[in-house]
N, C-alpha and C positions, 0 to 999 in steps of 0.2 A: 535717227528716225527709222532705220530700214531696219535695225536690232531691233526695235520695238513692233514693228511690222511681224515681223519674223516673227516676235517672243509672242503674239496676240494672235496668230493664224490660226486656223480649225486643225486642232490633231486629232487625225485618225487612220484607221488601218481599211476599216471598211463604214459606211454611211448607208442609210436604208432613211427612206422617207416616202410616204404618200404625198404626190401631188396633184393640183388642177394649174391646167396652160390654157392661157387664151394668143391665138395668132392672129396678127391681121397685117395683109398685105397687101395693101392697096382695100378694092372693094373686097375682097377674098379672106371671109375672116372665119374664122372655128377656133372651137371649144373642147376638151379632152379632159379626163382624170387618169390616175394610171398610179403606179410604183415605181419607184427608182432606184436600185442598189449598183453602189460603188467599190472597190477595190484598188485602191487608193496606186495609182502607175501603172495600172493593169488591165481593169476592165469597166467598163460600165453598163450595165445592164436596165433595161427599161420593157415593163408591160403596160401597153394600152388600155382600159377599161373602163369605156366612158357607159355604157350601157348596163346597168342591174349587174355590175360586175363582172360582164363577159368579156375575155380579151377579145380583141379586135387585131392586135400588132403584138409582135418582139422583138426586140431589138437590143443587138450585140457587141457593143462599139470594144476596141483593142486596140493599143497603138498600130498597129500594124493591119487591121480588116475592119469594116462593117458588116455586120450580119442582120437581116431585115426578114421577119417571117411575117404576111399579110394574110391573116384566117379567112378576110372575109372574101378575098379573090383565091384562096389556096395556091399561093405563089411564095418568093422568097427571090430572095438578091443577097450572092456574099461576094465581096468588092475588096481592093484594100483600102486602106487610109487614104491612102493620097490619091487615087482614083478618083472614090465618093470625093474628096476634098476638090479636087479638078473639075469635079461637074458639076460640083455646086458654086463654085469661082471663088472659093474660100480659101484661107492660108491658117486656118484654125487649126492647129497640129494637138493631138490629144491630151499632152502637158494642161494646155492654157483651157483646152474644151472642159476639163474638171476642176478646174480653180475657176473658170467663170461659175459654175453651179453651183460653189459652194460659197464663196465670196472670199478666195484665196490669191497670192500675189501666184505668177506665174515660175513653176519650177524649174527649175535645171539654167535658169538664163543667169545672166550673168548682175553682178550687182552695178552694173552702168555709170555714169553719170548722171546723178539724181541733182536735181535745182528745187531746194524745197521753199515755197513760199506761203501766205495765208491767202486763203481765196473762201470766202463766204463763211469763215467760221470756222474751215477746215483748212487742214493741212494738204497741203496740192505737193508732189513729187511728180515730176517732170523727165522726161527723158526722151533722147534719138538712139536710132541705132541699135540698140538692147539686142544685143546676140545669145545666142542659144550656145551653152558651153562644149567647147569640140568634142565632147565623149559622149553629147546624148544627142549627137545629130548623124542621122542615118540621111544616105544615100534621096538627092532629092528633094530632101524635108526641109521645109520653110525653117530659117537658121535666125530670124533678125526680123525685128519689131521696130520699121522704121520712124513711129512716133507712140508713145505712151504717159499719158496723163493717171493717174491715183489720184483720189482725194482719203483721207483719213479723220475720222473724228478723232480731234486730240484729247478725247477722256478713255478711248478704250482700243484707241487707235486699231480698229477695224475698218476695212474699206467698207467708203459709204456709195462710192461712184468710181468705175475705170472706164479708160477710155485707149482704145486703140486704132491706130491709121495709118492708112497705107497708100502712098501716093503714088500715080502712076504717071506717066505722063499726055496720056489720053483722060483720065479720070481718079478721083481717088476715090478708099472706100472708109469707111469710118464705123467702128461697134464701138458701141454703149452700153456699159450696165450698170445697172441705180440699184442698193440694196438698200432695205427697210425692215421694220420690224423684226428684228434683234430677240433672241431667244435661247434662254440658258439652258444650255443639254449638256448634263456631266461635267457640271462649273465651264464650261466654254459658250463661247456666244456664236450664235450663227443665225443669219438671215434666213427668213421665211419667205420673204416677199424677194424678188428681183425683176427688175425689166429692163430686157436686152433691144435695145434700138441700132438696126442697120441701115445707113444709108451708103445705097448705092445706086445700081441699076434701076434697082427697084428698093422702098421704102420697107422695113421688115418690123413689126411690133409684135414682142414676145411680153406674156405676162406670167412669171411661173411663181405659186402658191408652194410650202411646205404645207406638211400637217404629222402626226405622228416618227417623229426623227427618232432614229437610235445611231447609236455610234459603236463600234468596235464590238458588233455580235457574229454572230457566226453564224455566215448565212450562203446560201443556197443561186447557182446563176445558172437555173437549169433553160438550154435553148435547146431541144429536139425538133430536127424538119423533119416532116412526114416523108415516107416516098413516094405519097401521091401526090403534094404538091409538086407546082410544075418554075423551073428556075428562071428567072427574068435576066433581062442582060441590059447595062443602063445604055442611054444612045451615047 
């Protein structure tokens, strides 16, 4: 099952797509469009543009920093990973951040102990523990996925649903993501639609749209801050 996983995953070097996200958090909800180009272990990059196509944001994500340029306050924040990852109460390490985007299993971790059974029509893979292999864990970095759920459609075995949890013993925290609508780019199949559901502290609903996908072009991840922007510092 995890060969077929494997052999059905999105290959690519770099990913570009146009998208719209809808957030809502609690009563606190908004709307965006923007771009999103990928660099497959490397980088991800994101422009804002929900207005007549003006940016509004940039944004620089690396395993190693976030980078945040905000046009409309003329400010920026450059943080590291695990920083941003600490102030947001996340253990989302950059590996799993670009396989949930794309609807890919998570890299570098280890092939676990998988309990595969039928669950709804789908193939469910099951797991604890799921460690991060000792060469791609830095200093710090979240190593182990103490619970992980996959569902797979058994005609094209792509994930159709993951699910990951983290228990504490004050609280746990639980992500969700649903993929749909399924779309051929360069004989591979990949999700356009996904929604990411966090419960925790607080209740998190993400709704992220593809539109125009290309795969392995050669593309451009320009982020220049001004020197008249002025630099933020997170609390």
């Amino acid at each position: 099952m995890l060969t077929q996983l494997e052999n059905h995953e999105l290959k690519y070097t770099t990913f570009a797509a146009k998208f719209s996200l809808h957030y809502a958090d609690g009563s606190d909800k908004t709307s965006f469009k923007g771009n999103i180009r990928i660099r497959r272990d490397s980088l991800i990059w994101v422009s804002i543009a929900p207005v007549m196509g003006i940016e509004v944001a940039r944004i620089l994500i690396t395993p190693d920093s976030v980078k945040v340029i905000d046009r409309t306050s003329k400010s920026y924040f450059i943080e590291s990973y695990e920083y941003v990852n600490r102030y947001l109460n996340n253990a989302l390490d950059f590996d799993m951040l670009q396989a949930f985007l794309i609807g890919n299993d998570f890299s570098f971790f280890d092939d676990a102990n998988w309990k595969t059974t039928i669950d709804g029509g789908l193939y469910k893979l099951a797991t604890a523990n799921r460690r991060k292999l000792k060469k791609y864990v830095k200093t710090h970095e979240a190593s182990e996925i103490p619970i992980q759920n996959t569902w797979l459609d058994p005609k094209t075995f792509k994930i159709k649903k993951v699910m990951v949890k983290e228990i504490r013993s004050a609280r746990s925290r639980k992500l969700t993501a649903e993929y749909g609508n399924f779309y051929v780019v360069e004989s591979q199949m990949l999700p356009l639609h996904t929604e990411f559901n966090v419960r925790a502290d607080n209740n998190v609903n993400v709704l992220i749209d593809y539109s125009k996908v290309q795969l392995n072009r050669d593309l451009r991840f320009p982020f220049r801050i001004s020197s008249k922007y002025k630099e933020l510092q997170l609390n």
